[in-house]
PDB file of N, CA, C and O in Angstrom:
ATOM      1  N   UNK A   1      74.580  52.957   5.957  1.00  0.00           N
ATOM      2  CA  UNK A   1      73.496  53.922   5.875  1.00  0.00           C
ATOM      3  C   UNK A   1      72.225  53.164   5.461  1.00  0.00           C
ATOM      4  O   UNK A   1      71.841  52.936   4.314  1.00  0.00           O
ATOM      5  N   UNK A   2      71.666  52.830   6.590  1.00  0.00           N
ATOM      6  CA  UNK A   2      70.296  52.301   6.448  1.00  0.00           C
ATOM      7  C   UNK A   2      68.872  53.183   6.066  1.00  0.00           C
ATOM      8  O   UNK A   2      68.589  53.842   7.066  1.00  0.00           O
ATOM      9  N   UNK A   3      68.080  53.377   5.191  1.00  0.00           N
ATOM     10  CA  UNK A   3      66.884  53.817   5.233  1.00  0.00           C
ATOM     11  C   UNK A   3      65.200  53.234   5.653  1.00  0.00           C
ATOM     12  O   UNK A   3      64.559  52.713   4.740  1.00  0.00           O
ATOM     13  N   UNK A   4      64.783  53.313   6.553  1.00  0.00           N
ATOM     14  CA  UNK A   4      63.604  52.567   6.866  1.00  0.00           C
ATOM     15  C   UNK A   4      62.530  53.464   6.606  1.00  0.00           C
ATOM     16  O   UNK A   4      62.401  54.678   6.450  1.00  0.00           O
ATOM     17  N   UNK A   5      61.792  52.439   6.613  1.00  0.00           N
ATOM     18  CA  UNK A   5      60.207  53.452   6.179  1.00  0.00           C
ATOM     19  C   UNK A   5      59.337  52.795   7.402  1.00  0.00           C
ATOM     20  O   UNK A   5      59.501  51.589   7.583  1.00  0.00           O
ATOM     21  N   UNK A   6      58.335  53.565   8.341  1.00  0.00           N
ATOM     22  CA  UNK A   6      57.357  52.863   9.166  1.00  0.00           C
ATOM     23  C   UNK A   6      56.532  53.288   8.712  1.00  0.00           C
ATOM     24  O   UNK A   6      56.754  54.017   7.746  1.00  0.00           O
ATOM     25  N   UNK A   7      54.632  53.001   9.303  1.00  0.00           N
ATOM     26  CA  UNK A   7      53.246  53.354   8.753  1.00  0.00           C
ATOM     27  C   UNK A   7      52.689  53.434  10.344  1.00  0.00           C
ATOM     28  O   UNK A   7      52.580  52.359  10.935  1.00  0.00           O
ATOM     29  N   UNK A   8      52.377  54.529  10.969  1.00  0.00           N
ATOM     30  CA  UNK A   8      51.982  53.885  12.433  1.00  0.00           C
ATOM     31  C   UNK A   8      50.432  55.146  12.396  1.00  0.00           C
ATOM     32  O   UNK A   8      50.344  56.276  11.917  1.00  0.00           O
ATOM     33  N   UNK A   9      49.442  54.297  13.117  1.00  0.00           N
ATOM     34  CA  UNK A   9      48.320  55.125  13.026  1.00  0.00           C
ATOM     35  C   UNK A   9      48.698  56.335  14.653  1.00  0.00           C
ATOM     36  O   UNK A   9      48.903  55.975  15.812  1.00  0.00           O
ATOM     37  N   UNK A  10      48.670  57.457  14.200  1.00  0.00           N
ATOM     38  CA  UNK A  10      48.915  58.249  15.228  1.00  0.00           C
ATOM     39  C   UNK A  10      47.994  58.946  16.198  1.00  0.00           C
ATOM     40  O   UNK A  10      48.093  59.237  17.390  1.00  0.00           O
ATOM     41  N   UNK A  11      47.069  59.111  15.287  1.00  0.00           N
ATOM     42  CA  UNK A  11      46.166  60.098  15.711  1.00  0.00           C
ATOM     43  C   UNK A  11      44.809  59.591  15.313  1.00  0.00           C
ATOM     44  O   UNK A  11      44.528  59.890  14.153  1.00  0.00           O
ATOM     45  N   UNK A  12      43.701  58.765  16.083  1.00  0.00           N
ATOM     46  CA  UNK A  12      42.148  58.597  16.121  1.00  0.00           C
ATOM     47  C   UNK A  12      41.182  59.477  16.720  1.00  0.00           C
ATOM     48  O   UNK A  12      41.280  59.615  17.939  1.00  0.00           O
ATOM     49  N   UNK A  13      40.075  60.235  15.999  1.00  0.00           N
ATOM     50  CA  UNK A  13      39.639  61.198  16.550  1.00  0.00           C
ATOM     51  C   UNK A  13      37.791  60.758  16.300  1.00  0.00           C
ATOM     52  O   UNK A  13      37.237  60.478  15.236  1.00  0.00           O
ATOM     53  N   UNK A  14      37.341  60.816  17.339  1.00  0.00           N
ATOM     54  CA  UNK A  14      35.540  61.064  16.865  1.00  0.00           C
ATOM     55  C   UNK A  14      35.038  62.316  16.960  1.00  0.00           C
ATOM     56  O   UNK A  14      34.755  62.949  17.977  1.00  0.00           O
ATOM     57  N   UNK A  15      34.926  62.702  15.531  1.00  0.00           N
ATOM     58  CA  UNK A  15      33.957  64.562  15.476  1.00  0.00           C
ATOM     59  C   UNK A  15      32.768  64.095  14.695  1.00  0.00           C
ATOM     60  O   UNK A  15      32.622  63.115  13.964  1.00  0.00           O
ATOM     61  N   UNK A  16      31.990  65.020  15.031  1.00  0.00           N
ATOM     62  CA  UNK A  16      30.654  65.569  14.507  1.00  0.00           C
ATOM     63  C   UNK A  16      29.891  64.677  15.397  1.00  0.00           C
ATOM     64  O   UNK A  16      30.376  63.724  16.007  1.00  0.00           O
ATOM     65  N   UNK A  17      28.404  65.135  15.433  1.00  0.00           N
ATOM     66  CA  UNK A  17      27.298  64.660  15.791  1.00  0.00           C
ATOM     67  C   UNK A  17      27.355  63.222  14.898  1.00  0.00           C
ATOM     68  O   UNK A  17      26.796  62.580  15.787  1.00  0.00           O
ATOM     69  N   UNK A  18      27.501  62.580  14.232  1.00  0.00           N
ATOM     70  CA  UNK A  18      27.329  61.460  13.741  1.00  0.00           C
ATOM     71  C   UNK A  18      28.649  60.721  13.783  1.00  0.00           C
ATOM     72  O   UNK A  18      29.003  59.829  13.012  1.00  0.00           O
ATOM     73  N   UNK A  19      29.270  61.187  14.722  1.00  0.00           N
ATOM     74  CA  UNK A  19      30.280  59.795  15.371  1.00  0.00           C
ATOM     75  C   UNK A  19      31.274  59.130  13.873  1.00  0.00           C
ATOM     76  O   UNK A  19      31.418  57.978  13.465  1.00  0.00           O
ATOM     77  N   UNK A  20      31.878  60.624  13.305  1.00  0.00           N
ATOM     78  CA  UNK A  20      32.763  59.949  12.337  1.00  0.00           C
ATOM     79  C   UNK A  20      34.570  59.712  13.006  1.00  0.00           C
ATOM     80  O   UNK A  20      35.375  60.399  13.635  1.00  0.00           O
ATOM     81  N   UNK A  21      34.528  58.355  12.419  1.00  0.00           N
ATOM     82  CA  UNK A  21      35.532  58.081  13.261  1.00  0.00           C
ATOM     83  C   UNK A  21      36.990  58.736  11.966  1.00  0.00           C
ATOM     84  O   UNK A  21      37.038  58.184  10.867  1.00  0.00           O
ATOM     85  N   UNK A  22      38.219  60.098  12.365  1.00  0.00           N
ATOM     86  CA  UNK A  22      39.037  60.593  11.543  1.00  0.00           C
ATOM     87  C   UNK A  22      40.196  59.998  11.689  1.00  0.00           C
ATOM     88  O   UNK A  22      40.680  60.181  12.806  1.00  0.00           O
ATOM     89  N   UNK A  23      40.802  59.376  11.000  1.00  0.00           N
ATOM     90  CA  UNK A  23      42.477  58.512  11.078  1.00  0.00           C
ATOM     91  C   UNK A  23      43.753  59.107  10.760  1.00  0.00           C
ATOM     92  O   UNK A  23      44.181  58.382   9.862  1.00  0.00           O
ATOM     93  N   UNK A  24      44.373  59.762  10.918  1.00  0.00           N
ATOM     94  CA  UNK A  24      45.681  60.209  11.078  1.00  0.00           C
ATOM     95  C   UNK A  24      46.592  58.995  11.109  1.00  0.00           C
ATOM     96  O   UNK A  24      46.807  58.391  12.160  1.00  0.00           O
ATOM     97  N   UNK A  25      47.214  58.584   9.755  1.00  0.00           N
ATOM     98  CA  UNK A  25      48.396  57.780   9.952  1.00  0.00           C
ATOM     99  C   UNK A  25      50.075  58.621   9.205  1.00  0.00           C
ATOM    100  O   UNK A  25      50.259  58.962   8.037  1.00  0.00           O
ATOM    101  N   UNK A  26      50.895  58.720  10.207  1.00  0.00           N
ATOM    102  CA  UNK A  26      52.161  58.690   9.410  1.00  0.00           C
ATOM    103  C   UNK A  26      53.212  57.635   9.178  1.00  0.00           C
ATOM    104  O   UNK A  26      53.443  56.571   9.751  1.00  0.00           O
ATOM    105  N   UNK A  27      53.777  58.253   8.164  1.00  0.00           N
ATOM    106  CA  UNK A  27      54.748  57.614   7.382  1.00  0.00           C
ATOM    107  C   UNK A  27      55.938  58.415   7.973  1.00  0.00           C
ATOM    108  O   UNK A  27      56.150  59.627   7.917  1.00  0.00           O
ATOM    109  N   UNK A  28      56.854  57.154   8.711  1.00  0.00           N
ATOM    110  CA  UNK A  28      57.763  57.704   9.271  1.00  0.00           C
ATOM    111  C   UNK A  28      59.255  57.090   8.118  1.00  0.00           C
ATOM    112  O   UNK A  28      59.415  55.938   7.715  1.00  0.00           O
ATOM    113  N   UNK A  29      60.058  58.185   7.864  1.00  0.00           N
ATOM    114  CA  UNK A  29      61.417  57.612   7.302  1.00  0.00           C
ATOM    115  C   UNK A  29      62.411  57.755   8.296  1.00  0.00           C
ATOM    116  O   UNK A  29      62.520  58.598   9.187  1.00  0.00           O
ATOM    117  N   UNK A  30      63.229  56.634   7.942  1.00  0.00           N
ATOM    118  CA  UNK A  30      64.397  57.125   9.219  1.00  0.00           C
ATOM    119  C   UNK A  30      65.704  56.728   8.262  1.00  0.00           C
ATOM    120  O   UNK A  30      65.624  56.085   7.216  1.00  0.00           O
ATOM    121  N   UNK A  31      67.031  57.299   8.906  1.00  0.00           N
ATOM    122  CA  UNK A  31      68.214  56.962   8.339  1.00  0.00           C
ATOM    123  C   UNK A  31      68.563  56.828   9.835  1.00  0.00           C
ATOM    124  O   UNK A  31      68.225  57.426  10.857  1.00  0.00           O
ATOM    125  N   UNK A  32      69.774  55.297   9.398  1.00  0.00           N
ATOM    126  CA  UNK A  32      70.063  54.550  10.613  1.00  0.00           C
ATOM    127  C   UNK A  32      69.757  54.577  12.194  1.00  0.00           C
ATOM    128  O   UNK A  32      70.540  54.458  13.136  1.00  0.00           O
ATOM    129  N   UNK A  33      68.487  54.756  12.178  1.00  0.00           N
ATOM    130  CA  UNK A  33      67.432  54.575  13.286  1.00  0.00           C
ATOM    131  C   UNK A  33      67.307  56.549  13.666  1.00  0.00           C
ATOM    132  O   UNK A  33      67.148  56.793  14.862  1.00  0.00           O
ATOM    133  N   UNK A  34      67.357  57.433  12.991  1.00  0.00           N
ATOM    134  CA  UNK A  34      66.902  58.719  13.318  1.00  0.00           C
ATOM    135  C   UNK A  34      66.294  59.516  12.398  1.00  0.00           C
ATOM    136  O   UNK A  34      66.909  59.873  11.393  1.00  0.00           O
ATOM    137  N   UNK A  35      64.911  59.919  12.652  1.00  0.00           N
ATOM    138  CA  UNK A  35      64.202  60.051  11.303  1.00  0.00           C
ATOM    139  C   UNK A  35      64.179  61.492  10.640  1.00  0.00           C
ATOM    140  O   UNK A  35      64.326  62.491  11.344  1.00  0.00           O
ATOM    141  N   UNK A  36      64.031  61.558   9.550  1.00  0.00           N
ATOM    142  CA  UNK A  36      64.676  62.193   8.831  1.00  0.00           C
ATOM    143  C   UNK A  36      63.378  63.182   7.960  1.00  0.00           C
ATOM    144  O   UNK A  36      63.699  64.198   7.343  1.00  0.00           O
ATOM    145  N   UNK A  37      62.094  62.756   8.025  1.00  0.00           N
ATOM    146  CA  UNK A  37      60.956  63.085   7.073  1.00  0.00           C
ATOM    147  C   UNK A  37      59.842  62.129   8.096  1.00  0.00           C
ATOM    148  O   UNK A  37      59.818  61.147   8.838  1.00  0.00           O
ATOM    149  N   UNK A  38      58.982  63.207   7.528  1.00  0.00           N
ATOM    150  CA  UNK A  38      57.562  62.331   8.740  1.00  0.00           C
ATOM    151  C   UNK A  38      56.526  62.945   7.484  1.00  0.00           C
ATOM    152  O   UNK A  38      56.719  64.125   7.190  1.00  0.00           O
ATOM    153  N   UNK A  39      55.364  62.148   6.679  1.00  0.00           N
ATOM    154  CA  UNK A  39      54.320  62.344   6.654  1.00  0.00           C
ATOM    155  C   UNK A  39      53.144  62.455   7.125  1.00  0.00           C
ATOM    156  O   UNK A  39      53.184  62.428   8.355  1.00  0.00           O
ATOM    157  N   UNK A  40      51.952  62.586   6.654  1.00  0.00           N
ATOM    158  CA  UNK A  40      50.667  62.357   6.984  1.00  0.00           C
ATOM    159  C   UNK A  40      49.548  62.204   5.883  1.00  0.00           C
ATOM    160  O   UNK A  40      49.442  62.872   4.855  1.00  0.00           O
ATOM    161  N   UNK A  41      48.745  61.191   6.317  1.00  0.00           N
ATOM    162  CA  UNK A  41      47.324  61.267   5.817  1.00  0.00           C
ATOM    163  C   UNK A  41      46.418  60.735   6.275  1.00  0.00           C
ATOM    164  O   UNK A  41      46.526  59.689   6.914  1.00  0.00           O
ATOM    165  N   UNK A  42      45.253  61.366   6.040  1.00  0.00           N
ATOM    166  CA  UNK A  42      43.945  61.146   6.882  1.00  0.00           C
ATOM    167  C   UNK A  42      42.840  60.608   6.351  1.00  0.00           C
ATOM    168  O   UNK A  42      42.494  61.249   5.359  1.00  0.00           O
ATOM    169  N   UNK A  43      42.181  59.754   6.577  1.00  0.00           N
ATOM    170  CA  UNK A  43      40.602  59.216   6.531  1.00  0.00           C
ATOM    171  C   UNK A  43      39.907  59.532   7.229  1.00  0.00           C
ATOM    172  O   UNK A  43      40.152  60.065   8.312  1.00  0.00           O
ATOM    173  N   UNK A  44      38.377  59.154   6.555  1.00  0.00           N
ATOM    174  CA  UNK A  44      37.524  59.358   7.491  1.00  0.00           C
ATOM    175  C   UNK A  44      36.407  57.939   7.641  1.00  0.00           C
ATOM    176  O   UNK A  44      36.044  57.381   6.605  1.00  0.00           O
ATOM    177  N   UNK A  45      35.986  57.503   8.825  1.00  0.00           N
ATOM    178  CA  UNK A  45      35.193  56.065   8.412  1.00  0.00           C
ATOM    179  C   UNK A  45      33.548  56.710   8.825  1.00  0.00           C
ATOM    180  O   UNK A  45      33.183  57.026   9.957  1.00  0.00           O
ATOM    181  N   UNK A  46      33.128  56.748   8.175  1.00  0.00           N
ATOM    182  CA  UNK A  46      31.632  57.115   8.289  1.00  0.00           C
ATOM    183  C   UNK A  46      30.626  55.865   9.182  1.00  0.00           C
ATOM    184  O   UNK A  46      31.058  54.712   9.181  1.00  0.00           O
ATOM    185  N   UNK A  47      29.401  56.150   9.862  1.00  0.00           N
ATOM    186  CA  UNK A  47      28.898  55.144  10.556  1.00  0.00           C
ATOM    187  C   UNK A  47      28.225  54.513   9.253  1.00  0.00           C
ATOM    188  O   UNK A  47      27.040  54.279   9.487  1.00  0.00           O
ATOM    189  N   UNK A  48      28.514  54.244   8.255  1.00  0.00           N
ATOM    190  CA  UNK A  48      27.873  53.524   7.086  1.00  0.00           C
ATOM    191  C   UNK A  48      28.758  52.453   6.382  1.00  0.00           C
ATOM    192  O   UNK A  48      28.456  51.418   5.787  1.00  0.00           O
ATOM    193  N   UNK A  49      29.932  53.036   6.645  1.00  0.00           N
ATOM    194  CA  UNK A  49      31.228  52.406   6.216  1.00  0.00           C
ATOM    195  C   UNK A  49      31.836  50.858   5.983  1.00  0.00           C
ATOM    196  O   UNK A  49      31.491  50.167   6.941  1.00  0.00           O
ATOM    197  N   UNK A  50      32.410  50.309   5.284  1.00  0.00           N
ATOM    198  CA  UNK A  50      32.969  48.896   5.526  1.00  0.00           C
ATOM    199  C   UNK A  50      33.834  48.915   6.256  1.00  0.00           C
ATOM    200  O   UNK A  50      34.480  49.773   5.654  1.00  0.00           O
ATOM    201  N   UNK A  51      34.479  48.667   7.159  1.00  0.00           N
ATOM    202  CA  UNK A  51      35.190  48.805   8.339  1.00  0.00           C
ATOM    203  C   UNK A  51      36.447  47.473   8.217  1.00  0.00           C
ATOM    204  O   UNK A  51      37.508  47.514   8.839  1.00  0.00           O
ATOM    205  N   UNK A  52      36.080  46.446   7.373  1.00  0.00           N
ATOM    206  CA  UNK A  52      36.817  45.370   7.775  1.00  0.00           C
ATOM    207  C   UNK A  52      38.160  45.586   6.936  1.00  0.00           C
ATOM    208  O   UNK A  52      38.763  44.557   6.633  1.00  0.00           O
ATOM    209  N   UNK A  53      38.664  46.742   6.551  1.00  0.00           N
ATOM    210  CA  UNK A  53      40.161  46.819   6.242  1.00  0.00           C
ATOM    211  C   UNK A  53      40.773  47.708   7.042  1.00  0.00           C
ATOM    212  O   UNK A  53      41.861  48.232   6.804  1.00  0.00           O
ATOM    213  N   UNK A  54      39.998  47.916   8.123  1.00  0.00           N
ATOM    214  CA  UNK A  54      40.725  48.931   8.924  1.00  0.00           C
ATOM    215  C   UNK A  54      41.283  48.041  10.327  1.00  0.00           C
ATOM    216  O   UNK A  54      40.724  47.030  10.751  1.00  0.00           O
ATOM    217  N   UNK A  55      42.462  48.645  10.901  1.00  0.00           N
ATOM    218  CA  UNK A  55      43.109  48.306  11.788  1.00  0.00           C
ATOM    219  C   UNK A  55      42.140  47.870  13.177  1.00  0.00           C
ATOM    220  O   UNK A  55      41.031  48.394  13.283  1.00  0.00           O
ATOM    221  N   UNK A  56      42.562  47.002  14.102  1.00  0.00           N
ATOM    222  CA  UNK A  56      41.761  46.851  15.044  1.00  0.00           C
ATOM    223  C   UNK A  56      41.131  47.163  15.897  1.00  0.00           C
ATOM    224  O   UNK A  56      40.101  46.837  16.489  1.00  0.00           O
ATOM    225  N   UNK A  57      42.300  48.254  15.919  1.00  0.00           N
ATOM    226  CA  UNK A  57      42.044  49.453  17.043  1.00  0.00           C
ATOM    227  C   UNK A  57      40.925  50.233  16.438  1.00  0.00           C
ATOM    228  O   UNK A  57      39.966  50.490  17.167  1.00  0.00           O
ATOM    229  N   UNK A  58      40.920  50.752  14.874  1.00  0.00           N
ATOM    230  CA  UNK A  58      39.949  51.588  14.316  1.00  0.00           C
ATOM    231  C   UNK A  58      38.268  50.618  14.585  1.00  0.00           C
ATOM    232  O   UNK A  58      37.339  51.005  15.294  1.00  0.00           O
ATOM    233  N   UNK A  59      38.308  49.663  13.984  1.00  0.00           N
ATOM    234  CA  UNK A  59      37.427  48.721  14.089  1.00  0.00           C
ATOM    235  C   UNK A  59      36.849  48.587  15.601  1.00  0.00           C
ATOM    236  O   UNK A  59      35.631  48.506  15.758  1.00  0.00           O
ATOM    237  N   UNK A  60      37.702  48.565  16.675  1.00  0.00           N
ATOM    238  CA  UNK A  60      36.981  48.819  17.860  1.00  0.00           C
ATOM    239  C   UNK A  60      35.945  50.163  18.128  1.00  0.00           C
ATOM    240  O   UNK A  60      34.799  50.291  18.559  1.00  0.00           O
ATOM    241  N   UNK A  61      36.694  50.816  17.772  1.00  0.00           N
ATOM    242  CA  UNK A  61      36.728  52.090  18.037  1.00  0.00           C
ATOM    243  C   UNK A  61      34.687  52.740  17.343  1.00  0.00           C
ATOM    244  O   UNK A  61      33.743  53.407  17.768  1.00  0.00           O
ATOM    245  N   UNK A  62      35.107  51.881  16.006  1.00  0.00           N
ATOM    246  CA  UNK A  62      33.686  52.099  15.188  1.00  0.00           C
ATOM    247  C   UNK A  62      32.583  51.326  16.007  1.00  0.00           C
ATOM    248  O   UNK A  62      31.464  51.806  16.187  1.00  0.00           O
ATOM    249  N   UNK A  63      32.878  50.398  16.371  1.00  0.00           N
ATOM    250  CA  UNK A  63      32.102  49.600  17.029  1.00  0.00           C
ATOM    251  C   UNK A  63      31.485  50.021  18.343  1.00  0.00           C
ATOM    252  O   UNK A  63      30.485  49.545  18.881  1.00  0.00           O
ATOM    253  N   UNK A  64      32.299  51.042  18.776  1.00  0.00           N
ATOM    254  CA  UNK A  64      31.757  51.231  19.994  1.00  0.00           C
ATOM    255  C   UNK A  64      30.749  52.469  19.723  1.00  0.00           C
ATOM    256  O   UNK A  64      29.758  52.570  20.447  1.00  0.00           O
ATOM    257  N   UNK A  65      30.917  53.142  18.987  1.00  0.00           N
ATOM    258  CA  UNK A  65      30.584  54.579  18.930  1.00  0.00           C
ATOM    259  C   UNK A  65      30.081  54.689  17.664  1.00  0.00           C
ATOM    260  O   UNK A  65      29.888  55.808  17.188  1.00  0.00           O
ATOM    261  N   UNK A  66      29.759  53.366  16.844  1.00  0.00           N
ATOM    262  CA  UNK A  66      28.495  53.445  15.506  1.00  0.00           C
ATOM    263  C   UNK A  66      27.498  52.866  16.074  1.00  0.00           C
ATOM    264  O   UNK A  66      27.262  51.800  15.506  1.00  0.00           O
ATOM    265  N   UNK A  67      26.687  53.109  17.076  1.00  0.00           N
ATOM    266  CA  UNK A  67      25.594  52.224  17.436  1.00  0.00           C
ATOM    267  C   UNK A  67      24.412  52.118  16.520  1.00  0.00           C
ATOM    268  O   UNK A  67      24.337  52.870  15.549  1.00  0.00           O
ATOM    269  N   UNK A  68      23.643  51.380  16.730  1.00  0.00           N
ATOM    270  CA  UNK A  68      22.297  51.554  15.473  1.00  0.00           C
ATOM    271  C   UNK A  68      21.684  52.439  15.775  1.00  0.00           C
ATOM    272  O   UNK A  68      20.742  52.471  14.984  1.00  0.00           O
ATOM    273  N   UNK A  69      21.565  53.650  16.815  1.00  0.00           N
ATOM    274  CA  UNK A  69      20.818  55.164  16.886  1.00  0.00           C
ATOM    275  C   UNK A  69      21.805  55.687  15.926  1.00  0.00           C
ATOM    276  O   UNK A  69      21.514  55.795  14.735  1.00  0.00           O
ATOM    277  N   UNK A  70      22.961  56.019  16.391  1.00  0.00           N
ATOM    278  CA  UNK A  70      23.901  56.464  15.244  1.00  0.00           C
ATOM    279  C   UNK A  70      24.081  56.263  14.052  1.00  0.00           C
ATOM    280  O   UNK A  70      24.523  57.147  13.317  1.00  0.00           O
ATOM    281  N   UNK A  71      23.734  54.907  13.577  1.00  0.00           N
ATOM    282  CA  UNK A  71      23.919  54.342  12.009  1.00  0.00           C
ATOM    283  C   UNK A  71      22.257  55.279  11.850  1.00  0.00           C
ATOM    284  O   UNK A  71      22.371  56.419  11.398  1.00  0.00           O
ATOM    285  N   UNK A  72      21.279  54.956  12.093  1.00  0.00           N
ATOM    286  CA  UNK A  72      19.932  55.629  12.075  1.00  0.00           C
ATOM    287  C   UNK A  72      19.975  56.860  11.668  1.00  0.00           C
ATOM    288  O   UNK A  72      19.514  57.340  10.633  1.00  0.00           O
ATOM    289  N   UNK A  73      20.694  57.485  12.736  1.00  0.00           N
ATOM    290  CA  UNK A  73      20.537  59.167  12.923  1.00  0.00           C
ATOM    291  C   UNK A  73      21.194  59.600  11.163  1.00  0.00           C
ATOM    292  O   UNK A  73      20.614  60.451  10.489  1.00  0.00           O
ATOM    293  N   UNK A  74      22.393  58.886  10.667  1.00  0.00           N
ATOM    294  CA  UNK A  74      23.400  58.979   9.762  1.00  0.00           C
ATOM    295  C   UNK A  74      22.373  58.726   8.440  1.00  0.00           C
ATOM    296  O   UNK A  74      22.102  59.477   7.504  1.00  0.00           O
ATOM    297  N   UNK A  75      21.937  57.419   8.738  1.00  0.00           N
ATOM    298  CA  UNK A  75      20.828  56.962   6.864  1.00  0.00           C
ATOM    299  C   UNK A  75      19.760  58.421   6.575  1.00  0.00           C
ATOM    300  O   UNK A  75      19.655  59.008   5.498  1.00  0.00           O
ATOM    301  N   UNK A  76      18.690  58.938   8.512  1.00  0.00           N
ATOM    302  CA  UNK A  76      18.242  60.058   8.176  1.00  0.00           C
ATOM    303  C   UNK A  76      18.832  61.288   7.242  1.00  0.00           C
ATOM    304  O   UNK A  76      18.493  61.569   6.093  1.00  0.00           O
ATOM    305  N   UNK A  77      19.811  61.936   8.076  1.00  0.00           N
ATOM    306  CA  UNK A  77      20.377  62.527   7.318  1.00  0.00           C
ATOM    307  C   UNK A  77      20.830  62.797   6.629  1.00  0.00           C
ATOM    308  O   UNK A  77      21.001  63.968   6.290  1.00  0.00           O
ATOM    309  N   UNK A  78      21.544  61.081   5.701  1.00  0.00           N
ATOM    310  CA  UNK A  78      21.616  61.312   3.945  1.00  0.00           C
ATOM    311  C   UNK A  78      20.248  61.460   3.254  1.00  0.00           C
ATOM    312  O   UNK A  78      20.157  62.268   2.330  1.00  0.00           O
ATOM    313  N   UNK A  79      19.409  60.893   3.553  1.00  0.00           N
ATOM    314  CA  UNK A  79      18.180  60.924   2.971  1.00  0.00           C
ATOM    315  C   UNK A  79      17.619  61.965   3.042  1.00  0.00           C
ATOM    316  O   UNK A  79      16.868  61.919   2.068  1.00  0.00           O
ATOM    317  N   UNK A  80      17.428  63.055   3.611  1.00  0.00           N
ATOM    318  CA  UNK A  80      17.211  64.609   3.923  1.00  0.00           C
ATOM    319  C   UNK A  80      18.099  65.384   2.769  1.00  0.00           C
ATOM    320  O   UNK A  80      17.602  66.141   1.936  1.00  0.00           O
ATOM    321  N   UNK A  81      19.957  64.958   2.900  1.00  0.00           N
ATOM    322  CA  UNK A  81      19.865  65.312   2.028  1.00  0.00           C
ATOM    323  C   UNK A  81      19.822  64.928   0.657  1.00  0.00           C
ATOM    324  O   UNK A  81      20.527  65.750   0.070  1.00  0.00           O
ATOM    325  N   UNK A  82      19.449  64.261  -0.007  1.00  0.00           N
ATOM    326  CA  UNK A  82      18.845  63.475  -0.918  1.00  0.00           C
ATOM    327  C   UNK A  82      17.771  64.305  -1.596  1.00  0.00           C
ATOM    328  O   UNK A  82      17.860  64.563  -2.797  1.00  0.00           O
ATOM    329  N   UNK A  83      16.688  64.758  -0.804  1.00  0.00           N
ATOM    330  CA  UNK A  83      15.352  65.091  -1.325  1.00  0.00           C
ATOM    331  C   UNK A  83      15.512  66.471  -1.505  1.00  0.00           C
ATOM    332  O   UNK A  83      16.074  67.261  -0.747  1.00  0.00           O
ATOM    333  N   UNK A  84      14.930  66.701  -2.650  1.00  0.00           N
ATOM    334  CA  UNK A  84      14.510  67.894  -2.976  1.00  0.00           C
ATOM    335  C   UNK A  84      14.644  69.383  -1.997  1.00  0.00           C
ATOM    336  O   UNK A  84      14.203  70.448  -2.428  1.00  0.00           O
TER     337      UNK A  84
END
C-alpha cells in the first residue's frame, strides 16, 4: 500500500481588464496508483508581480499578456486608487 502525493498546475486563467494571470494548482493523493483525495489552491500574479518563482509555463504566460500598456494601465489604476 503505496501513498503518493503529486502538485500539478491545472488550471491557468487570464481575467479582468488588467491581464491577471489566476493559478489553479492541485494536490493530487493517490493509493497504489488510484487517487483517493484531490485538492486545490489558487493564486493570483498581478502585472506588477515577481514572476521568477513561478513555473514556466506561468512565466510565459505573464510575459505575453503583461505588456508595458498593461503594466501602465495597472500602476494607473493603483494610483487612482491611492488618492483621495
Amino acid at each position: 500500500m503505496a501513498l503518493t502525493e503529486e502538485t500539478v498546475e491545472d488550471k491557468i486563467e487570464i481575467v479582468s481588464e488588467h491581464k491577471f494571470v489566476q493559478v489553479r494548482t492541485a494536490t493530487v493523493i493517490k493509493k497504489d496508483g488510484t487517487e483517493i483525495s484531490r485538492g486545490y489552491h489558487r493564486h493570483v500574479v498581478a502585472p506588477d508581480a515577481d514572476i521568477s518563482g513561478e513555473s514556466a509555463e506561468v512565466q510565459a504566460i505573464c510575459n505575453a499578456v503583461h505588456t508595458d500598456a498593461v503594466k501602465a494601465a495597472y500602476a494607473a489604476h493603483l494610483a487612482e486608487q491611492e488618492t483621495p
